[in-house]
N, C-alpha and C positions, 0 to 999 in steps of 0.2 A: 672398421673401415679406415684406410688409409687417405689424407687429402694429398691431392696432388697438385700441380701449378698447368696453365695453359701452356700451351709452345711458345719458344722465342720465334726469331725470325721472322719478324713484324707481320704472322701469318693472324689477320682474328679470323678464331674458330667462328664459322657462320652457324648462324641461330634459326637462322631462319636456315681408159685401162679395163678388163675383162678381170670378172672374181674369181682367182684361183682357189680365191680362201673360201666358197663354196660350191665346188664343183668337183663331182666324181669324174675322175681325168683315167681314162685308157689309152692305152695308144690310137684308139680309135674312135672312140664317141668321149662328148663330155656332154655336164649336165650343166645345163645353165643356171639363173638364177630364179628363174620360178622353179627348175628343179625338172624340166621338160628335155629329154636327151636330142640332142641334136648332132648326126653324124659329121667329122671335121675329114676328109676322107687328104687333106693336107697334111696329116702329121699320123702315118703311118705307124704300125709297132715297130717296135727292134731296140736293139741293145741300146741305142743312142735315144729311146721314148720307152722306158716301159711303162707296163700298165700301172699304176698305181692301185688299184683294185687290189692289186696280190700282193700290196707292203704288208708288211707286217699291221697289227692293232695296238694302239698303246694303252694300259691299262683307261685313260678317259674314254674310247673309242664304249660306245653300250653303256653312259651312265645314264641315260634320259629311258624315263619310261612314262606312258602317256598315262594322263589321267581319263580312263573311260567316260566316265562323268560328262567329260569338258572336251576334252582335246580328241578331235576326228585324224591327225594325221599318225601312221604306224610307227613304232619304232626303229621297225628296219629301214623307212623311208629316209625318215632322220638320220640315219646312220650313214644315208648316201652325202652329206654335206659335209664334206673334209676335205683335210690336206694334210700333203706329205712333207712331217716336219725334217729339221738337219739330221736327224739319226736315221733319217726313212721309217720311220713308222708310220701309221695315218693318223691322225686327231683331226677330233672335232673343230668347227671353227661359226664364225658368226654366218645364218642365215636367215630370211625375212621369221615374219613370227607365221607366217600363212604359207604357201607353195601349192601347186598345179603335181599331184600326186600321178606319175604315168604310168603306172599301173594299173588306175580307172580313171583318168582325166581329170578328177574333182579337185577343188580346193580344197583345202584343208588345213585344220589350225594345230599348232603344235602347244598352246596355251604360255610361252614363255620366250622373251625377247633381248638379242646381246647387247642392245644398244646403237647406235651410229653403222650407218655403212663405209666401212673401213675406205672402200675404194674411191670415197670423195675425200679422201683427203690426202694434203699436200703429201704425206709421209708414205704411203702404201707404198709403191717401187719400192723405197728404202728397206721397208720393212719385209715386204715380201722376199726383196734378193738376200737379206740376211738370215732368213729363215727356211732360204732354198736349201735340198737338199742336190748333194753332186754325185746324181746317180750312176755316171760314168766314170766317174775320179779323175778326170781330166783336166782338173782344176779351174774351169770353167763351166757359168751357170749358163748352160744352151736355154732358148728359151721354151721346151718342153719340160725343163726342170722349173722353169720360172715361173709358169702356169698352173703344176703341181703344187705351186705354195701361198702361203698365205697366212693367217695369225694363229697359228698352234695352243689351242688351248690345252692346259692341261704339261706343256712339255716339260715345264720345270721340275714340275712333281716326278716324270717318266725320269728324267735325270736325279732327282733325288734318289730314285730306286737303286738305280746303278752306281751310285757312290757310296750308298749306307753299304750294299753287299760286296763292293770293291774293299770297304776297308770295315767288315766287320760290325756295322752297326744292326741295331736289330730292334724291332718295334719303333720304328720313325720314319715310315713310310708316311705320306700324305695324298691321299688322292680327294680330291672336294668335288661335288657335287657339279652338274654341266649347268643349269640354268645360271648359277652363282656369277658366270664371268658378263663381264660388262666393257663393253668399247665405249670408249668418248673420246673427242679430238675437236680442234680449232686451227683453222688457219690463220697468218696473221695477224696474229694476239700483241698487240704495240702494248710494251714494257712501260711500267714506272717505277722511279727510284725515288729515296727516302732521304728526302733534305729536313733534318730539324724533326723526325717525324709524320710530315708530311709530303705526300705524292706529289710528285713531280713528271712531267714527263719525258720520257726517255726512248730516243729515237733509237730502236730495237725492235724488228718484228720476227716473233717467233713463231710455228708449225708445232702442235703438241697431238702427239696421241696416248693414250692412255689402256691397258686393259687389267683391269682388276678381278680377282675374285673376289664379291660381294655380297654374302647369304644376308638377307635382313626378315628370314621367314621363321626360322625355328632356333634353337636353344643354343645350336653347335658355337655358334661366333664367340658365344658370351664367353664360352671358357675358351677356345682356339683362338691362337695371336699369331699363326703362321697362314700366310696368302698369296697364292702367285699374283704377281705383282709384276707388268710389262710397261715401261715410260721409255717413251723416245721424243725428241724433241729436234728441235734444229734454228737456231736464230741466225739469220745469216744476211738479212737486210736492213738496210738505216742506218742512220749517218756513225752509228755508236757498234756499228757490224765490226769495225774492224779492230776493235778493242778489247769486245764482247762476245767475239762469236762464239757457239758452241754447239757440238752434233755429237750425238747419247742414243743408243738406244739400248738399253740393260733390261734383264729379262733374269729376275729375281727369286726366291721365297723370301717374300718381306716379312717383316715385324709389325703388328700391329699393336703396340703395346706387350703386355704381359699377359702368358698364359695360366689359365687357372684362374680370368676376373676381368672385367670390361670396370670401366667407368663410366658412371654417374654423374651429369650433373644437376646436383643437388638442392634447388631453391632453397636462397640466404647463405649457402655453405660454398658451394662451385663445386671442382671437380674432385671425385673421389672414390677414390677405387674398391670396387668389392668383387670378393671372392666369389668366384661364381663355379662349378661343377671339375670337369677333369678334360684338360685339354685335349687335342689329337694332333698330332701324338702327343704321350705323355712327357716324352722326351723333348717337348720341345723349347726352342732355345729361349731366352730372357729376353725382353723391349731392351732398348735404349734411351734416348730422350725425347718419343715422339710419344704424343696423349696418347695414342690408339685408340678404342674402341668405345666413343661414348656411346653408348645402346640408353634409348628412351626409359623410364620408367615411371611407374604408377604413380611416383610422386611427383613426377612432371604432368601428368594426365590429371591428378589433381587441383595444381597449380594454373594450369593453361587451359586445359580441354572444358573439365568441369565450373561452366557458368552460371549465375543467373540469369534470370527471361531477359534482359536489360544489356546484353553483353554477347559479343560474339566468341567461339571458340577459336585460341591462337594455335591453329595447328602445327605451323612453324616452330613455335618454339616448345610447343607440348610432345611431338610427337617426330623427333629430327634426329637422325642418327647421322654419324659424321665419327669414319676412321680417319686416322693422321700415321703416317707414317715419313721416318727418317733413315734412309738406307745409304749405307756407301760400299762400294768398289773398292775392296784393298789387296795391295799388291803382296806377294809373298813377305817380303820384308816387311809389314805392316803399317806401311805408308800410304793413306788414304790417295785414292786413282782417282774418284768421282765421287758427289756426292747431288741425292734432290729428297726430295721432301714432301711428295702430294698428299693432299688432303681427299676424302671421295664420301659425298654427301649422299644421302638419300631421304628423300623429303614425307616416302608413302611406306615406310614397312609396315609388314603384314603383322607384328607382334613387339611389344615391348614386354621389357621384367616386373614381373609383378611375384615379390618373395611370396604371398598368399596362396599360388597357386599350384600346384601338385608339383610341375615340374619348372616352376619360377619364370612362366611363359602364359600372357596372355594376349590374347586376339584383337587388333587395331579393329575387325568391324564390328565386335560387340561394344564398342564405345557408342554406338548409336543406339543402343538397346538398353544401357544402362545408367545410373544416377544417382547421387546422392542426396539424403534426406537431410531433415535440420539438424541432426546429429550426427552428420558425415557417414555414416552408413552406408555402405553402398549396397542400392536396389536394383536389380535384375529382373523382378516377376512385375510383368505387363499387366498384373490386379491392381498393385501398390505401385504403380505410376502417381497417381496423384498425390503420393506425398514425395518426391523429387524434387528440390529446390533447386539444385544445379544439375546441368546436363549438358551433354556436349549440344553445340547450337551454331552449325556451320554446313554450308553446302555439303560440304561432305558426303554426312548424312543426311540430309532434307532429300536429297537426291534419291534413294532409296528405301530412307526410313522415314514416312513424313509423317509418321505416329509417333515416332521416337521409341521412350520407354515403355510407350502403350500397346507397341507392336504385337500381334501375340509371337507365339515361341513358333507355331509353325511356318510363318511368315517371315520370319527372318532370312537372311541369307550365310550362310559357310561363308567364314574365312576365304576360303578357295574358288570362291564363286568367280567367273567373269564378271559380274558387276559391280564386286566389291571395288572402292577406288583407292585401295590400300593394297595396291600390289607392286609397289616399288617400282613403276615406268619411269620416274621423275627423279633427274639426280643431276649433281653438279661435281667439279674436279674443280679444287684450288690448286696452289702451284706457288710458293718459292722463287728456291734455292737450285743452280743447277749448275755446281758448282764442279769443275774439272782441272785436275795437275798433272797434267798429261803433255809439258814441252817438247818438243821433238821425241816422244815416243807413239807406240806403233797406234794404230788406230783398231786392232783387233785385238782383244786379252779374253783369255779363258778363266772361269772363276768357277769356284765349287757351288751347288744351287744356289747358295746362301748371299752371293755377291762375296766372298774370300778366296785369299791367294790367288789371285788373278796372277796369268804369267802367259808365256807366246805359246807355249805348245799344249794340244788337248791332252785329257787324263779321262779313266773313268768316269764319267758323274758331272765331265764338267760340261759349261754352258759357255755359250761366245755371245761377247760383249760388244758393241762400239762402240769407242769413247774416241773422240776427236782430240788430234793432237798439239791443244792448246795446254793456257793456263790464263783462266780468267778468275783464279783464286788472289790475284793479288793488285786489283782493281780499286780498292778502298771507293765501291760502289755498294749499296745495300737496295737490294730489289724490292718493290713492293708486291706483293701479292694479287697473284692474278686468280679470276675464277670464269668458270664457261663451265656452258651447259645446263644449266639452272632452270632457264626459259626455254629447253624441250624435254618433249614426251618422246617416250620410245615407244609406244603403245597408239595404233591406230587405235578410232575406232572401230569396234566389228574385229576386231585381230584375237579376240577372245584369251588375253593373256591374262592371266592369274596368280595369283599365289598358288605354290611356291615359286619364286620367280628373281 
């Protein structure tokens, strides 16, 4: 194992308007947001409103499949919550974790939630006219195109497709899983800057939205370091606006680190990297200088989780994943465009690494279930509970398991249960750097998915940027670290959301 160092950029890694973006849009009925069709008899079909219905599907369109077990709403119901991204395809996008199914009235749960409703915050317009598609080519987004859109998950990947076979590549295709994507966003976010060190405050108010892909349930992450990754931002009020401004919204495959291994941090050691399995793709590209992907493991659930009677479980710091990523915008000539840096916590995954186990993956809710003896042992069989000296000892579990290790095996609950409270609802976005050299140039640049060769005109494969035509690269101002989102759940309750999730 490799050690590694934390991030610069005074980030510390922490230890602890109507929805276009889901609504099945025809030229004649759309669906709302419980998902109940409602006829608009104002916006007619014709070449200037088509259906959207009849776009094309982008490979994301059918990843979700419901878990019988758990989840009452259908798949093809689900499939009605999309929008039509720039290329006109359709993709998925963020919808409630429940909806009003109208092909028998019922509610029904879909068992998995994207996070934040996009449309309360300050950025949606922005986001959504940038991700209209111009189904008329008239160079203008009417607003039956504008309605049709919304947060396109998945598009990045759909563009990688068309630039590996534009120029030839083969086997680096990526397409990730539909629960994985996650929205967060703040309005308002007042900036501090770094005198000496320490926070200052810094009259600056920013609008941040964020969507990541984020699996924190199975094995995939631990080797995979490629992730569509969507950051927009806009600061543009306060007395330091006019110095400081800047308006972003990049729509990436990031780096999360290195593929073929997450990092570990280590108790006594810190951060450090281990190989972990075979990426997807295998092809893909190297980190840069961002931690990436610290994933939880048994030696932290050691350290933190497992207590004495005398001592509570730190599940904050036992049981806390936190990728970092460092991405920039570079122009042909290889002159960085933009650059940010968010960090995306998640405070409940469904699984940490544990090399012991078959496939180096085990279960965040049998930590209620299991315990170490006075020879650090760890016990499992609900007979030999009473020789347990440390065990995990935190609402958590008391909440479910209030036998703990004594529970018997049939009483336990799956990983995947809705009760389990390890289903990753609970997550927070840090934030940097948001750094732009972009003086009197254009405000729209095309780049390969990767965020490279950015230039004014599209190509196969590429993706469109906005980078505001500033340069607040040369400020000799150093920003402190912002974080939101920490302090919500994305998870009613009763919304019956679950791992995987």
């Amino acid at each position: 194992m490799n050690r590694i160092r934390s991030p610069a950029l005074g980030r510390a890694l922490p230890v602890g308007a109507s929805l276009a973006a889901m609504f099945l849009l025809t030229g004649a009925v759309s669906v709302s947001c419980s998902g109940d069709p409602a006829l608009d008899p104002t916006r007619p079909p014709g070449s200037s409103n088509p259906s959207a219905t009849n776009r094309p599907a982008s490979a994301a369109i059918g990843q979700w499949f419901p878990n019988v077990a758990y989840d009452t709403c259908t798949q093809a119901f689900h499939d009605t919550f999309f929008v039509v991204g720039p290329d006109g395809k359709r993709y998925p996008t963020w919808h409630l974790s429940t909806a009003v199914d109208p092909a028998n009235g019922r509610e029904c749960t879909f068992g998995h939630e994207h996070g934040r409703d996009p449309r309360e915050s300050v950025l949606w317009e922005f986001a959504r006219a940038h991700f209209a598609f111009d189904a008329d080519r008239n160079g203008v987004i009417d607003p039956g195109e504008r309605d049709a859109s919304g947060i396109p998950f998945g598009y990045v990947a759909e563009q990688l497709i068309a630039f590996n076979a534009a120029n030839g590549i083969f086997d680096s295709n990526r397409i990730e899983d539909h629960v994985g994507y996650k929205i967060a966003w703040e309005n308002s976010l007042r900036r501090e800057r770094l005198l000496n060190g320490q926070p200052q405050l810094f009259d600056l108010l920013c609008d941040v939205l964020t969507v990541v892909h984020q699996e924190s349930h199975a094995a995939e992450s631990l080797a995979s370091n490629l992730h569509q990754l969507t950051y927009a931002i806009d600061c543009n009020r306060g007395a330091e606006a006019a110095r400081s401004s800047v308006k972003m919204l990049a729509n990436v495959m990031a780096t999360f680190g290195d593929p073929a291994s997450f990092v570990a941090n280590v108790p006594g050691s810190g951060f450090t990297a281990v190989p972990f399995g075979v990426a997807q793709p295998a092809t893909s590209t190297a980190g840069g200088a961002e931690l990436g992907r610290v994933i939880p493991t048994i030696d932290n659930v050691r350290n933190d989780i497992f207590v004495p009677n005398t001592q509570t479980s730190n599940f904050s710091a036992g049981l806390l994943e936190t990728w970092s990523s460092a991405v920039s915008l570079v122009k042909q000539d290889g002159v960085e465009l933009a650059a940010f840096d968010p960090a995306f916590t998640v405070f409940s995954p469904a699984r940490y690494y544990d090399p012991n186990t078959i496939d180096g993956i085990a279960r965040a809710i049998d930590l209620c279930y299991i315990g170490l003896d006075a020879a650090g042992q760890l016990i499992d069989d609900p007979t030999r509970a009473g020789s347990i000296v440390r065990q995990t000892r935190a609402v958590e579990c008391s909440s479910i398991a209030a036998s703990g290790p004594a529970t018997a095996r049939s009483a336990r609950i799956a990983f995947d249960h809705p009760r389990s409270p390890f289903n990753g609802c609970r997550r927070e976005v840090t934030f940097t750097t948001s750094a732009v050299r972009n003086s009197g140039g254009a405000t729209i640049w095309n780049t390969d998915p990767y965020g490279r060769a950015a230039r004014a005109s599209t190509f196969a494969g590429s993706v469109k940027q906005h980078v505001s035509a500033v340069d607040n690269s040369t400020q000799g101002i150093t920003l402190a670290s912002k974080t939101f989102g920490g302090d919500l759940s994305n998870c009613a309750s009763g919304s019956g959301v679950h791992a995987p999730n």
